[in-house]
C-alpha positions as CSV (number, residue, x, y, z in Angstrom):
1,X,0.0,0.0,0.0
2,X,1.3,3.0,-1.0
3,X,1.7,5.4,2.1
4,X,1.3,8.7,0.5
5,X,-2.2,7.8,-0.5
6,X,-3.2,7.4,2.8
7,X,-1.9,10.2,4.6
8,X,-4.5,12.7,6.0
9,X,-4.2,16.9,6.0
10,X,-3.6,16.4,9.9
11,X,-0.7,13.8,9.6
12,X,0.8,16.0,6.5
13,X,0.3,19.2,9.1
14,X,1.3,17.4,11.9
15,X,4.7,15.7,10.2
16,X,5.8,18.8,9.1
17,X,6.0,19.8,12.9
18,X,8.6,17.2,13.5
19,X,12.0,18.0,14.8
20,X,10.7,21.4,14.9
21,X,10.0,24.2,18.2
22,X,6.6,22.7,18.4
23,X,8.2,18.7,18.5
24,X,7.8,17.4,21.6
25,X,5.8,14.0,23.3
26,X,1.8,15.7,22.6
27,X,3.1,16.3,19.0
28,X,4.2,12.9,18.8
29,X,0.8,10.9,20.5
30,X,-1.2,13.1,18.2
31,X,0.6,11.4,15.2
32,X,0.3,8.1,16.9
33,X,-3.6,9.1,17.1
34,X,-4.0,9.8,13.6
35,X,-1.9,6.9,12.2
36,X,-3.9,4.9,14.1
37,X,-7.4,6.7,12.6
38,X,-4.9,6.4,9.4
39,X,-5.5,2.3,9.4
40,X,-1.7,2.3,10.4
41,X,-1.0,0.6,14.1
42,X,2.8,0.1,13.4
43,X,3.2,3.3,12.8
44,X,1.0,4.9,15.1
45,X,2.6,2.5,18.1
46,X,6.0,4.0,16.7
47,X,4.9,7.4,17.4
48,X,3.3,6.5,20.8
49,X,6.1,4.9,21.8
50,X,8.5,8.5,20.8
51,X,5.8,10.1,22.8
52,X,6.4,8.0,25.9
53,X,10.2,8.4,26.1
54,X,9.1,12.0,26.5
55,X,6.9,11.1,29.0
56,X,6.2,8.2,30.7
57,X,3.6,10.0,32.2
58,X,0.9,10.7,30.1
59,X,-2.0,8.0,30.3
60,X,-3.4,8.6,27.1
61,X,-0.6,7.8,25.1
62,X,-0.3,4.7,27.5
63,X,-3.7,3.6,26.6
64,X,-3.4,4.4,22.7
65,X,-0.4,2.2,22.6
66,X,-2.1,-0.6,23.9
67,X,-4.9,0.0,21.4
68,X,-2.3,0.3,18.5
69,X,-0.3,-3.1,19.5
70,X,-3.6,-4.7,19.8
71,X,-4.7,-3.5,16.4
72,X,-0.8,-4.6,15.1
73,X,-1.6,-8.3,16.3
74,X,1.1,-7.5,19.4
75,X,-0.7,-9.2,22.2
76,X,1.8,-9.4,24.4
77,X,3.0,-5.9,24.1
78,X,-0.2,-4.6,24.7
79,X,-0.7,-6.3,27.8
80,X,2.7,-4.9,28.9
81,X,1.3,-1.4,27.6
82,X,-2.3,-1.7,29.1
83,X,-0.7,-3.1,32.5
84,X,2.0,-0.2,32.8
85,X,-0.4,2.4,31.9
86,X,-2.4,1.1,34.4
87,X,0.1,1.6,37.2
88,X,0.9,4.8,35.6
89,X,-2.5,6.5,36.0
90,X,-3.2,5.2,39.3
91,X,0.0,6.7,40.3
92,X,-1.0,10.1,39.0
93,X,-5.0,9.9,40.4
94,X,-6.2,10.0,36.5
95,X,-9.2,6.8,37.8
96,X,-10.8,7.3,34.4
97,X,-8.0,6.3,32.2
98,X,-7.1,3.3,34.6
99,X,-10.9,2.4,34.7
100,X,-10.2,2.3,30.3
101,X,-7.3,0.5,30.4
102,X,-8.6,-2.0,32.9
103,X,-11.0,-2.9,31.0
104,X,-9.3,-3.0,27.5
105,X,-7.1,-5.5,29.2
106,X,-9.6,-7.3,30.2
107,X,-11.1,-7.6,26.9
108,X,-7.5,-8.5,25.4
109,X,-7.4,-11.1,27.6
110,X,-10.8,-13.0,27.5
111,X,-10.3,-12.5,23.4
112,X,-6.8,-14.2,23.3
113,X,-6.2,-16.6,25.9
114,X,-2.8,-17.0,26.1
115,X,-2.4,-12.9,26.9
């Protein structure tokens, strides 16, 4: 599939922002969020994961990763990414997001047993 075909005005807008005064870790989950709207969970997990080495933090980009590895086939990985942003919001008080998470897991697990 050719990439370029695919590519939104928001992911064109938003790329362009890269390496730029405006880069930083919310630059980089809203890419992950529109790759992932995009159809593209590789590349959207790539972004989220960019966006978590600037912070660890950030529960939303925890719980679109998980969402992206799932979509990607990566079991595994999202449990790991579900679990830890899990810990992560309850650490910082954000209930809702761990409430998500929780139950994304839980889904993840009861739809692929081995997870």
């Amino acid at each position: 599939m050719d990439s370029e075909q695919t590519l939104s005005p928001n992911i064109t807008r938003l790329e362009k922002l890269l390496d730029g005064a405006h880069d930083g870790a919310l630059l980089r989950y809203a890419l992950g969020n529109e790759w992932l709207k995009a159809g593209h969970a590789a590349k959207a997990a790539d972004y989220l994961r960019q966006s978590l080495a600037l912070d660890p933090s950030a529960s939303a980009a925890w719980k679109l990763l998980g969402k992206a590895l799932s979509a990607n086939g990566e079991t595994a990985a999202a449990v790991e990414a579900f679990t830890q942003g899990i810990t992560v919001a309850t650490s910082h008080g954000d209930i809702q997001a761990a409430k998500e998470m929780t139950v994304f897991l839980r889904r993840l697990r009861r739809d692929t047993p081995l997870a």
